[in-house]
Structure formats: structure tokens, C-alpha cells
VODOVO-219230 format. One record per residue: residue number from 1; residue in three letters; chain; z, x negated, y negated of N, C-alpha, C in turn. Coordinates in Angstrom, 1 decimal. Layout:
N
[NUM 'Ala' 'A' [Z X Y] [Z X Y] [Z X Y]]
...
This chain:
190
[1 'Unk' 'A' [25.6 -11.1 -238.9] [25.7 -11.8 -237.7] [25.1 -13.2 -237.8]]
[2 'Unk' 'A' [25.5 -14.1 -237.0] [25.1 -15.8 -237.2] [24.5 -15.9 -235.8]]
[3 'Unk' 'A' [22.9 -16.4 -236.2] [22.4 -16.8 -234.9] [21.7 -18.5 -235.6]]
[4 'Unk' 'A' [21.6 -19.1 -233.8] [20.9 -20.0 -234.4] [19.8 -20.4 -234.0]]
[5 'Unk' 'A' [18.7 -20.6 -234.7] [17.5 -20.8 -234.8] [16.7 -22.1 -234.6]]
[6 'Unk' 'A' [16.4 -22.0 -232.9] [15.9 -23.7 -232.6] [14.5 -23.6 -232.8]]
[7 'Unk' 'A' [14.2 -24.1 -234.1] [12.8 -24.3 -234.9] [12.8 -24.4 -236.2]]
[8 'Unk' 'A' [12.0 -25.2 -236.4] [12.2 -25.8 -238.0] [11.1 -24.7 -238.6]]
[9 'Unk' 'A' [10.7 -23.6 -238.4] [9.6 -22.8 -238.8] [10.5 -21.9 -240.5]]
[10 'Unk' 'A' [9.8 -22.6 -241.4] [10.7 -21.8 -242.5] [10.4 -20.3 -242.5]]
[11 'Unk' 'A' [8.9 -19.9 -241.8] [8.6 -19.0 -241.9] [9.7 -17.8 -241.2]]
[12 'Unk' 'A' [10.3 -17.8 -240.0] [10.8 -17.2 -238.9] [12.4 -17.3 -239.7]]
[13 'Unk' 'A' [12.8 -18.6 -240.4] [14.2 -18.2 -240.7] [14.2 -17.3 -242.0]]
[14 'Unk' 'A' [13.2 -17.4 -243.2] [12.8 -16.4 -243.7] [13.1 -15.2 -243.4]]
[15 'Unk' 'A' [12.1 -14.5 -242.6] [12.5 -13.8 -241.6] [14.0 -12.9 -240.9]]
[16 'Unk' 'A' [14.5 -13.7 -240.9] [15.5 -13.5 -240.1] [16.8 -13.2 -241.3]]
[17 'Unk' 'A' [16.7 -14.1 -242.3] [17.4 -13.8 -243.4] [17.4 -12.4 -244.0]]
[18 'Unk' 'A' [15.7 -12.3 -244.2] [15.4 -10.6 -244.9] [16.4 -9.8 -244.1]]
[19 'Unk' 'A' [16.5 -10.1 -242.9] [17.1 -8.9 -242.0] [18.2 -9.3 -242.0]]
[20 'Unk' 'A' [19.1 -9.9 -242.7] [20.8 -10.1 -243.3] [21.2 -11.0 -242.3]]
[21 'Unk' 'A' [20.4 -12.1 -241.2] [20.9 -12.6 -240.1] [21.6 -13.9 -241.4]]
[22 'Unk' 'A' [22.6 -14.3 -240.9] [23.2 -16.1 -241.1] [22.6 -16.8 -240.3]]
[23 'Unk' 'A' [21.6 -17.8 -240.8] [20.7 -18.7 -240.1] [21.4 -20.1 -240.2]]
[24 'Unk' 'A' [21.2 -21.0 -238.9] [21.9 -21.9 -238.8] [20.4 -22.7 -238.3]]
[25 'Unk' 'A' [19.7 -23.7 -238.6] [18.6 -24.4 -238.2] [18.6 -25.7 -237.2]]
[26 'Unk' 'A' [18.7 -25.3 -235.8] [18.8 -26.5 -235.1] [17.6 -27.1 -234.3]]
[27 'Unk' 'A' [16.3 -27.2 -235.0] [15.3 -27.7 -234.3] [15.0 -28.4 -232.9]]
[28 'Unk' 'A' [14.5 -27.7 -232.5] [13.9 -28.6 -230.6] [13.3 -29.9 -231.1]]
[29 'Unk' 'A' [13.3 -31.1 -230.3] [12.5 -31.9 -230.4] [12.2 -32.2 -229.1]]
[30 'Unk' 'A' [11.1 -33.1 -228.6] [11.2 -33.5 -227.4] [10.2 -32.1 -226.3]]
[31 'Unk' 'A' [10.4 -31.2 -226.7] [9.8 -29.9 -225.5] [7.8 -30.0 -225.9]]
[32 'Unk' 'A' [8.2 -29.9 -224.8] [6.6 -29.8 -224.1] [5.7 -29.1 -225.0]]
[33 'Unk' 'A' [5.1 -28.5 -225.7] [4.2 -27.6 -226.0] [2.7 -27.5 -225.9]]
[34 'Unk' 'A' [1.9 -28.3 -224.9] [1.0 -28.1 -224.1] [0.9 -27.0 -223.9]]
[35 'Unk' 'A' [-0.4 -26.4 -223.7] [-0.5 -24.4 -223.4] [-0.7 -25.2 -222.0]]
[36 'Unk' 'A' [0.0 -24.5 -220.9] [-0.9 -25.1 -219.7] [-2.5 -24.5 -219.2]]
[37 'Unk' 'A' [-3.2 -25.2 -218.7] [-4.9 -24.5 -218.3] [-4.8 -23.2 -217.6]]
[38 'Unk' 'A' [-5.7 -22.6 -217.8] [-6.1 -21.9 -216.7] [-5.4 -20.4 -216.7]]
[39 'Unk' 'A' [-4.7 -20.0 -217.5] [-3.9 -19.0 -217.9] [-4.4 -18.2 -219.5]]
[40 'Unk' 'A' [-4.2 -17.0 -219.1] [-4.1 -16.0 -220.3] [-3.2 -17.0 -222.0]]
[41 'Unk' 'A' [-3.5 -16.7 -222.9] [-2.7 -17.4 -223.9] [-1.5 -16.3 -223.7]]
[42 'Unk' 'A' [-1.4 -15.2 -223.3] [-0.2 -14.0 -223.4] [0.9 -15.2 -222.1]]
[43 'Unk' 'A' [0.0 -15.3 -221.3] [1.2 -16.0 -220.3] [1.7 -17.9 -220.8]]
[44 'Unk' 'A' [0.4 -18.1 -221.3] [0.9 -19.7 -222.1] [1.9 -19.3 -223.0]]
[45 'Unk' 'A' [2.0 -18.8 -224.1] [3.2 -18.2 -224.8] [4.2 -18.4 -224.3]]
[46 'Unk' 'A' [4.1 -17.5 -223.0] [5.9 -16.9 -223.1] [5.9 -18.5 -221.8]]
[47 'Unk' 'A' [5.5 -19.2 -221.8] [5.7 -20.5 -220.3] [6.0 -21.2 -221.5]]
[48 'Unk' 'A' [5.9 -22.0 -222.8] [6.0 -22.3 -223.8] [7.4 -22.1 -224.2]]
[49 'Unk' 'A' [7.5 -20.8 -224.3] [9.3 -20.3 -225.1] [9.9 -20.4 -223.8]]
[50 'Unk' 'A' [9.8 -20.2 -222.8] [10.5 -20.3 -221.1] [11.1 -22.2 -221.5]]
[51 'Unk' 'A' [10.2 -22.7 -221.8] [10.3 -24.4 -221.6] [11.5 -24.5 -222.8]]
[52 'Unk' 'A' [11.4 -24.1 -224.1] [12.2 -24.0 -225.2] [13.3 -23.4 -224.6]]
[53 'Unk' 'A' [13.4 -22.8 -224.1] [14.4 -21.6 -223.9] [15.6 -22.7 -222.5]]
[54 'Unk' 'A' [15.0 -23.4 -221.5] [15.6 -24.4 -220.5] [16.0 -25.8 -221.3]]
[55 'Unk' 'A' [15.3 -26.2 -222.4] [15.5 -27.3 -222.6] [16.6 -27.6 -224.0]]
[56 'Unk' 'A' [17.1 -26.2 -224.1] [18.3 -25.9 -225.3] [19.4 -26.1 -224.6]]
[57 'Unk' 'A' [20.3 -27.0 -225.5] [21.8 -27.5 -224.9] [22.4 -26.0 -225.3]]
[58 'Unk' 'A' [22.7 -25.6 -224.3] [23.3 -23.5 -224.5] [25.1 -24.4 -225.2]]
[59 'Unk' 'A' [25.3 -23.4 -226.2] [26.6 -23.1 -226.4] [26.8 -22.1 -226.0]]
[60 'Unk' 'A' [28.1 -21.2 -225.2] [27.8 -20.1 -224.8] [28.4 -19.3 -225.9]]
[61 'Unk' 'A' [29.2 -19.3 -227.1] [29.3 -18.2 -228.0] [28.6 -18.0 -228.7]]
[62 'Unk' 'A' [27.3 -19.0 -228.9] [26.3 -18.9 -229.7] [25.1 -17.8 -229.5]]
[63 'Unk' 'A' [24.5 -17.1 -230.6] [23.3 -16.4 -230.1] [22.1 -17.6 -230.6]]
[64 'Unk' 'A' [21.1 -17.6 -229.7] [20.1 -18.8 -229.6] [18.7 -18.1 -229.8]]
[65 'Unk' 'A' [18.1 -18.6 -230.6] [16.3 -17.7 -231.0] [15.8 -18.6 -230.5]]
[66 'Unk' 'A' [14.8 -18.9 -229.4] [13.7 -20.0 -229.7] [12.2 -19.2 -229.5]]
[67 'Unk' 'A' [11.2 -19.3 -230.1] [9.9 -18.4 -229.9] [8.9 -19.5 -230.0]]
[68 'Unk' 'A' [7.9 -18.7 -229.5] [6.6 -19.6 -229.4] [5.6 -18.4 -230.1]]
[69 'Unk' 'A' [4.3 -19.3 -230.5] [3.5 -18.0 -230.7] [2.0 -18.6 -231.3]]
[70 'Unk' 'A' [1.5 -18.5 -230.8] [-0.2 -18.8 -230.3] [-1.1 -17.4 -230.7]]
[71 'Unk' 'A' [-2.7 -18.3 -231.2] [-3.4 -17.4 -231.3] [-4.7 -17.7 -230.3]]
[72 'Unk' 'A' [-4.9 -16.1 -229.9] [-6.0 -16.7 -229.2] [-7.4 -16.9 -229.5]]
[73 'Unk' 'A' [-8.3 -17.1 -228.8] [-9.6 -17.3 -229.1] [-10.3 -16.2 -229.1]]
[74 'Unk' 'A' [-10.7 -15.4 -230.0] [-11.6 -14.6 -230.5] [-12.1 -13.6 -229.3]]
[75 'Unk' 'A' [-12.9 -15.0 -228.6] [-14.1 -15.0 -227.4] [-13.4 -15.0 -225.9]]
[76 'Unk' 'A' [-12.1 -15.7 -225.7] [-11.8 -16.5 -224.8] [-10.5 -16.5 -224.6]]
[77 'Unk' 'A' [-9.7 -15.4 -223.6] [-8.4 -14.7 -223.9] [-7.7 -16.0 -223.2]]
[78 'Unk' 'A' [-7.9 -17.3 -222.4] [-7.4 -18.1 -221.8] [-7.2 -19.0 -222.8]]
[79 'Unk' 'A' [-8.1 -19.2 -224.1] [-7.7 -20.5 -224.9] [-7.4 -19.9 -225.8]]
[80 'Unk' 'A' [-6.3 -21.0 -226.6] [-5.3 -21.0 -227.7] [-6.2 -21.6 -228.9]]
[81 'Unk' 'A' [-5.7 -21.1 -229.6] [-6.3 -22.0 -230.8] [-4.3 -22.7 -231.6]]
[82 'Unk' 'A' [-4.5 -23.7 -231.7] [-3.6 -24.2 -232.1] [-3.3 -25.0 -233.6]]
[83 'Unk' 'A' [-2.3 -25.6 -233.9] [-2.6 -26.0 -235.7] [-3.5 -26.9 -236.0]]
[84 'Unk' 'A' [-4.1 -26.6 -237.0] [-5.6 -27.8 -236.9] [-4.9 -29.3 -237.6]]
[85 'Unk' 'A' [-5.6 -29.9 -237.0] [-5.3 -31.9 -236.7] [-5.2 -32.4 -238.4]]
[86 'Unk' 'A' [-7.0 -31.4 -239.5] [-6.8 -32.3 -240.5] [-7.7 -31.2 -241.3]]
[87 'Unk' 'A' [-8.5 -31.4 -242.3] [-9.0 -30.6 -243.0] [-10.4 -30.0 -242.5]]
[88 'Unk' 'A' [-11.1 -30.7 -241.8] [-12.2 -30.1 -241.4] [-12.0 -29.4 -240.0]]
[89 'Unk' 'A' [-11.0 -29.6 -239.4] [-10.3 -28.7 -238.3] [-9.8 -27.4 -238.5]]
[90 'Unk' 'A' [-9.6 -27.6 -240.0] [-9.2 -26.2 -240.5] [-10.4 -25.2 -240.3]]
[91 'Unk' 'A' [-10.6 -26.0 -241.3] [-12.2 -25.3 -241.6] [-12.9 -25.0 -240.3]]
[92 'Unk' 'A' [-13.5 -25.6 -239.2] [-13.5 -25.3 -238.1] [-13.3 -23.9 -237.3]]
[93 'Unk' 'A' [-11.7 -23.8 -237.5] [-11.2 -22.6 -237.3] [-11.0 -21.4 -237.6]]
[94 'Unk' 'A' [-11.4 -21.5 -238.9] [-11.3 -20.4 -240.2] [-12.7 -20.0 -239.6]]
[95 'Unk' 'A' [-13.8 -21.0 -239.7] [-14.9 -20.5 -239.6] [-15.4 -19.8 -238.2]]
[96 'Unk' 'A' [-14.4 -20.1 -237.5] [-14.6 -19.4 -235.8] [-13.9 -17.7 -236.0]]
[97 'Unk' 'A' [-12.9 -17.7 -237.1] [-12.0 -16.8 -237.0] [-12.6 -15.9 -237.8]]
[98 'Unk' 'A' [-13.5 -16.4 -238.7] [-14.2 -15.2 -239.7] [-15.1 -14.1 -239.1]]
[99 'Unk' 'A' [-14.7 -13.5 -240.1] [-15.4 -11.7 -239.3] [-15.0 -11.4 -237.8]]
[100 'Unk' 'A' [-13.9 -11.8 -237.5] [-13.5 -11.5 -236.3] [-12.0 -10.8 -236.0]]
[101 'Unk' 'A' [-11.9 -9.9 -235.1] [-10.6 -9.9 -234.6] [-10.1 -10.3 -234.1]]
[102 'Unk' 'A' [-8.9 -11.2 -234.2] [-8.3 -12.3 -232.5] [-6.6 -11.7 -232.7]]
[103 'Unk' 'A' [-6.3 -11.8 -231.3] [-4.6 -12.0 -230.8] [-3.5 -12.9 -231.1]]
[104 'Unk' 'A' [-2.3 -12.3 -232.1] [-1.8 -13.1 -231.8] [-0.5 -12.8 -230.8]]
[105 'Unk' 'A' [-0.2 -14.0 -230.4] [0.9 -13.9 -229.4] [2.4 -14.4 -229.5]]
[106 'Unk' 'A' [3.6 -13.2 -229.9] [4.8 -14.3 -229.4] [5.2 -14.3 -228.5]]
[107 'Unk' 'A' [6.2 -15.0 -228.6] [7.7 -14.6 -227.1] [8.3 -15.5 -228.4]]
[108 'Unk' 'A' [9.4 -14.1 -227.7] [11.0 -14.9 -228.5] [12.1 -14.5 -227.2]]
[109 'Unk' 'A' [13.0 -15.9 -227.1] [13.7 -15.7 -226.2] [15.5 -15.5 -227.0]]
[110 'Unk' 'A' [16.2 -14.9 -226.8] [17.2 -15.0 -227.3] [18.6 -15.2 -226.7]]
[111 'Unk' 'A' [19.0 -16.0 -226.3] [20.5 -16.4 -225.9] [21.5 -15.4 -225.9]]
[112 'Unk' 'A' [22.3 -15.0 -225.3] [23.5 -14.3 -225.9] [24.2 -13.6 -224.8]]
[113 'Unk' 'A' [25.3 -13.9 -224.7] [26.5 -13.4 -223.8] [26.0 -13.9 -222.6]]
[114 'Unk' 'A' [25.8 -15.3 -222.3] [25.5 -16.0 -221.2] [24.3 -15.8 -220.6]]
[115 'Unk' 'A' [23.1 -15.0 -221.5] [21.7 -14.8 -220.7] [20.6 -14.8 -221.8]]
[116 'Unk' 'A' [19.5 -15.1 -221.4] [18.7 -15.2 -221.9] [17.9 -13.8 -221.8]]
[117 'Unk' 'A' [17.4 -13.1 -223.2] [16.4 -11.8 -223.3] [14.8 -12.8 -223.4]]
[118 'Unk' 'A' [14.1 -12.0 -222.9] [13.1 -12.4 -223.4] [11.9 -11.4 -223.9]]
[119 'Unk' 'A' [10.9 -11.5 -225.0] [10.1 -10.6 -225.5] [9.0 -11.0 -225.8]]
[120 'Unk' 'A' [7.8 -10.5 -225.8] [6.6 -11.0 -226.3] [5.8 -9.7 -226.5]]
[121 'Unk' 'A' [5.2 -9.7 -227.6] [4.5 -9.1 -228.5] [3.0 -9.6 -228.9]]
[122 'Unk' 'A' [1.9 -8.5 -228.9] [0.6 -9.2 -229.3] [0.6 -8.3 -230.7]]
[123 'Unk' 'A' [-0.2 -9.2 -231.6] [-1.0 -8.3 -232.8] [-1.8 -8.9 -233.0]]
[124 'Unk' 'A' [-3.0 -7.8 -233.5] [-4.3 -7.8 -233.9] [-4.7 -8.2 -235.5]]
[125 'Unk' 'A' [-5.3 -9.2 -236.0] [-5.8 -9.1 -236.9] [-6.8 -9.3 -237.3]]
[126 'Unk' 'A' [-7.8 -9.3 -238.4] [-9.2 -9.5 -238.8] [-9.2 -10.1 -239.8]]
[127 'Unk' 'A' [-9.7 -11.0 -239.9] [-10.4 -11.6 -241.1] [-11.9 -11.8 -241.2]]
[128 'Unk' 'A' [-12.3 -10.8 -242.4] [-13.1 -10.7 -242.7] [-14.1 -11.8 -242.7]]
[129 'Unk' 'A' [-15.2 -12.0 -243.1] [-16.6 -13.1 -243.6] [-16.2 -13.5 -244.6]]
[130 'Unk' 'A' [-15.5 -14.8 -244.2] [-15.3 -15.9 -245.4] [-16.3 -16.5 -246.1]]
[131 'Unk' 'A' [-16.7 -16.2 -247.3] [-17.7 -16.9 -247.8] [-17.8 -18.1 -248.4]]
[132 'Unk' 'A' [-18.3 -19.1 -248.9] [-17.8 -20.7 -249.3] [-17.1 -20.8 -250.2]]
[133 'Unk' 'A' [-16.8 -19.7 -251.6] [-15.9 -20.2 -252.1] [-14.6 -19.8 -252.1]]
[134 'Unk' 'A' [-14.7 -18.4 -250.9] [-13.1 -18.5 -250.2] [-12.7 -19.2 -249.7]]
[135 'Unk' 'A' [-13.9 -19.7 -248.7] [-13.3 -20.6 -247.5] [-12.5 -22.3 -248.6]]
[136 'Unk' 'A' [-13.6 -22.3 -249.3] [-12.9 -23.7 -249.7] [-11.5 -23.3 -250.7]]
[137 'Unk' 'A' [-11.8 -21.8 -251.3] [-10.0 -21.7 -251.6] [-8.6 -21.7 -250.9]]
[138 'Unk' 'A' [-9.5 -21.7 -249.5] [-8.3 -21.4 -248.6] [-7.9 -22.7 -248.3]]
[139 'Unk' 'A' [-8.6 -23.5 -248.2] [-8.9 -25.4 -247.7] [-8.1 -25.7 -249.2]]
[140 'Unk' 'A' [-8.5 -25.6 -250.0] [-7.7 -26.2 -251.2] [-6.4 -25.8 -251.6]]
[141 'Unk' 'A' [-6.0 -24.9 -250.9] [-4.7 -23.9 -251.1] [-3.9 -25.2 -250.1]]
[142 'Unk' 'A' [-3.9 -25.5 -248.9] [-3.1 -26.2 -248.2] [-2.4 -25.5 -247.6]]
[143 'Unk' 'A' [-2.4 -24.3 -247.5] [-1.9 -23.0 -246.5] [-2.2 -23.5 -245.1]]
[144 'Unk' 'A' [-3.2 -23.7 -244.7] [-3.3 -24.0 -243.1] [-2.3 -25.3 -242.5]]
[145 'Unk' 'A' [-1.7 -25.7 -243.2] [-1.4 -26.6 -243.0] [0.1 -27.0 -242.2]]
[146 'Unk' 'A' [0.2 -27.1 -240.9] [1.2 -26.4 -240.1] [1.1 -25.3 -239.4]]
[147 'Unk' 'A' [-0.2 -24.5 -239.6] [0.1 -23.3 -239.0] [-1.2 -23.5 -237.9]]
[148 'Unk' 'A' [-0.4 -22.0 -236.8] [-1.6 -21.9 -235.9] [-3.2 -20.9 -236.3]]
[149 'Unk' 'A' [-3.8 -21.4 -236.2] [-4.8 -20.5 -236.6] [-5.5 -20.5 -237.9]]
[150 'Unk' 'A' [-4.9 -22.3 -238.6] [-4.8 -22.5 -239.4] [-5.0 -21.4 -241.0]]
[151 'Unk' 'A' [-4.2 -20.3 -240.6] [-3.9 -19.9 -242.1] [-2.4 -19.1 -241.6]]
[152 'Unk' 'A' [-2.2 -18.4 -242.7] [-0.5 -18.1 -243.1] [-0.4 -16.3 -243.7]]
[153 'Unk' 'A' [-0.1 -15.6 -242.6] [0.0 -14.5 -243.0] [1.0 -14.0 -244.7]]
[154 'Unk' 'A' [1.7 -14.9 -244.8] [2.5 -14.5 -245.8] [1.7 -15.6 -247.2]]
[155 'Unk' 'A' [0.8 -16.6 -246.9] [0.3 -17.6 -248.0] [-1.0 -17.1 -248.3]]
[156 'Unk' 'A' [-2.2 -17.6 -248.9] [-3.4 -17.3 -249.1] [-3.8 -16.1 -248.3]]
[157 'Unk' 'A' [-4.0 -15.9 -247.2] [-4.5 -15.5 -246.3] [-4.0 -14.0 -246.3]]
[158 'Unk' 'A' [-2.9 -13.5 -247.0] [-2.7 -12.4 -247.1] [-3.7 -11.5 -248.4]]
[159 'Unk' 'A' [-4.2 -12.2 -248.8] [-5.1 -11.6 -249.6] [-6.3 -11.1 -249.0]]
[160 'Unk' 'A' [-6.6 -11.8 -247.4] [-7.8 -11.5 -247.3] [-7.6 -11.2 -245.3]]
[161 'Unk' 'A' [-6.6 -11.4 -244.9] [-6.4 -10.5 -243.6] [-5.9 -9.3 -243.7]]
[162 'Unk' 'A' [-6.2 -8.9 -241.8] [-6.2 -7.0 -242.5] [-5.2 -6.9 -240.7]]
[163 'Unk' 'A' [-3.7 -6.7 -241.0] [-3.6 -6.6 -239.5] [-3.7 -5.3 -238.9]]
[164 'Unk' 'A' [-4.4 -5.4 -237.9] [-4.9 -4.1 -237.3] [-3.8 -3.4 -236.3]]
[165 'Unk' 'A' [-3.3 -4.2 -235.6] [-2.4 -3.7 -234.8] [-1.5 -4.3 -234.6]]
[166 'Unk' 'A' [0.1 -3.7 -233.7] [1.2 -4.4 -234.2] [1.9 -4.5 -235.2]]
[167 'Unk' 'A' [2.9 -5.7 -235.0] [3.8 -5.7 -236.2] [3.6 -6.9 -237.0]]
[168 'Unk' 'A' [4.1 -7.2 -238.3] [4.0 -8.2 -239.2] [4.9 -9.6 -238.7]]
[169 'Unk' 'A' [5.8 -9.5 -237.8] [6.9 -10.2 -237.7] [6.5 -10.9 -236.7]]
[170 'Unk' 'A' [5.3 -10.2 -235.7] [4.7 -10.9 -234.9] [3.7 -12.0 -234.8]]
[171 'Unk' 'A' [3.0 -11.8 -236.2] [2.3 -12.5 -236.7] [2.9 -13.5 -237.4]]
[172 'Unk' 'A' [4.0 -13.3 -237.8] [5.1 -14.7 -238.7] [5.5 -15.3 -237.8]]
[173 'Unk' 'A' [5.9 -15.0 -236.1] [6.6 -15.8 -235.5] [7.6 -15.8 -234.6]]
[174 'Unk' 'A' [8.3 -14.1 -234.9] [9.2 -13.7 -234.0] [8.6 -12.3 -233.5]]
[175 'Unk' 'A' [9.1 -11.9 -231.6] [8.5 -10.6 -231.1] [9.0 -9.4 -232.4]]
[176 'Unk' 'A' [8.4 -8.2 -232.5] [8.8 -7.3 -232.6] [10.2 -7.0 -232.3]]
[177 'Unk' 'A' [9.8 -6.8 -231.0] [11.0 -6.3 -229.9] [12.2 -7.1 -229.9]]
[178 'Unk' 'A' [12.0 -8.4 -229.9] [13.2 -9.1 -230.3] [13.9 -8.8 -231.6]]
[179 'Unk' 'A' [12.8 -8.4 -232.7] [13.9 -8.3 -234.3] [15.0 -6.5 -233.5]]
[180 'Unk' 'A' [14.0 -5.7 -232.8] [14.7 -4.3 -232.9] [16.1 -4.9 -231.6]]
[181 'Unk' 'A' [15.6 -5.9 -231.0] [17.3 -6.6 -230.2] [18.7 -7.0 -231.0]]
[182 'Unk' 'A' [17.6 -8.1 -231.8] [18.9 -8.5 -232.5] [19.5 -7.2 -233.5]]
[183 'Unk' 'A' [18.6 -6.4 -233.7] [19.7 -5.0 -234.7] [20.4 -4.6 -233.5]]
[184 'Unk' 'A' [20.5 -4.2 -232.9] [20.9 -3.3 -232.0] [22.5 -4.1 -231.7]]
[185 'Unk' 'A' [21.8 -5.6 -231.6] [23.0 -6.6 -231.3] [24.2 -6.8 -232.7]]
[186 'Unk' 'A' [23.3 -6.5 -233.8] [24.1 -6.8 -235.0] [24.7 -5.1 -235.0]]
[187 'Unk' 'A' [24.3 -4.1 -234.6] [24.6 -2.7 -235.0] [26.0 -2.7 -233.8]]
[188 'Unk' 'A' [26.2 -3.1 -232.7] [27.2 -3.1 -231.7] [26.9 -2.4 -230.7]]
[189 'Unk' 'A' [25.6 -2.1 -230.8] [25.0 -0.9 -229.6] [24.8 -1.9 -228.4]]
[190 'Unk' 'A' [24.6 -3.7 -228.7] [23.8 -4.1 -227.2] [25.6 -4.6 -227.0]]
């Protein structure tokens, strides 16, 4: 089945290949991505993929993926932590994130037969007490780089995260619930 995928995330078309999809890459530019204040990061998420999801020129034969996906603050279920700025940003964050368990959060919204699904998914992961010459392996790896939460489930960081709960695919980028949509859509059941 051919969907197409508004986000340049190699991680998510990855993804979507494993699962036999035909990936077509037509990146958003221009959308908002501000978490807005004062809200849960579960509800900043899916207001995020909501904005992605209005500001896509719809083809209507097309199936359309756009997701969002945020991690949250350890401490602080209203703030996001987002991709870090530069190298000591990383570090910053790694070091907030160590020995801790934090949320992460998608929404994936999916286009198809003139309507929009929408899904969001949390998972749990931990990373353990990074000690200095992890932390600086992870800083010298270049893994964080682009990502939220500055590390990369599938890069460095799989050596030393442990996800507790949920699914893997949630943590790369797309709902759960959305990959068991699009089967169902690729199987002829939806």
C-alpha cells in the first residue's frame, strides 16, 4: 500500500517501510510547532499533529501520515522537552533524563477516504545513571542530534534505554494504534 508521509523524519519512514508500506516523503514546512502553555504534553501532542494534519494540501486518493511526538518532563507532565539547540543542551537533557522514567508521546493522524483518524499513544522509558564516560559517548556519538529528548531509540541510546511500557514505534515516532490502522487498511478490513 502507498502512503504519504508529511515529515522528513527518516526514522518514521524507516518504520513504515519495515511494515511493507511504499513511502512517498512530502515534508510540512511552515506549521507551527510551538507546544502551546499550560496544557498536558499528551494534549500539546495531538494540538501539534491537529495543526499538521489542517495545514496539509489533502489529495483525496491519497492516504496522508502526519505525527507529532514529544517527551515529557520527568517532573512536569505540562512541559515538553524538545530537540536540544547545541551540545551542551544535549547534555542538559540527558542529564535531566538520567535515572529517570519520562513519557513519551505521539499522535499520528492519518488521512484516508476523505477523513482524518487520529491516534496517540504514550510510552515509558528509563534511562538509567549516565555516568561521564557514557554521557560524553553519547555527546560524541551525534545521536542527539535532531531528536527529542535528545537521544535516539534506535542510535546509541538503545544500548542503554530500557522501555518500560508501550510500544517501540511509539517511541520512534508513529502511534501504536495507528501502525495496527494502517494493517487493517493494507489487510482490506478498514
Amino acid at each position: 500500500m502507498e502512503v504519504v508521509l508529511a515529515s522528513a523524519s527518516s526514522r518514521r519512514k524507516t518504520l513504515l517501510e519495515q511494515l511493507h508500506f511504499v513511502v512517498e516523503t512530502k515534508p510540512m514546512i511552515g506549521i507551527d510547532e510551538t507546544p502551546p502553555p499550560g496544557v498536558e504534553v499528551r494534549l500539546q501532542v495531538e494540538m501539534i499533529c491537529r495543526r499538521k494534519a489542517d495545514g496539509y494540501d489533502l489529495v483525496q486518493n491519497e492516504i496522508i501520515i502526519v505525527a507529532d511526538t514529544m517527551i515529557e518532563h520527568p517532573h512536569d507532565s505540562n512541559k515538553s522537552i524538545g530537540k536540544p539547540a547545541d551540545l551542551n543542551h544535549a547534555r542538559e537533557i540527558l542529564s535531566l533524563l538520567s535515572g529517570q522514567n519520562h513519557k513519551v508521546w505521539t499522535t499520528t493522524g492519518i488521512f484516508s477516504k476523505g477523513e482524518w483518524h487520529m491516534f496517540t499513544n504514550v510510552a515509558v522509558v528509563f534511562i538509567p545513571n549516565l555516568d561521564d564516560e557514557t554521557m560524553l559517548h553519547l555527546l560524541d556519538s551525534g545521536s542527539w542530534i535532531g531528536k527529542a529528548g535528545a537521544y535516539d531509540l534506535h542510535g546509541e541510546m538503545q544500548k542503554f534505554a530500557l522501555l518500560k511500557l508501550g510500544e517501540e514505534s511509539t517511541v520512534l515516532g508513529i502511534a501504536s494504534e495507528a501502525i495496527a490502522f494502517l494493517q487493517s487498511m493494507d489487510e482490506g478490513v478498514i
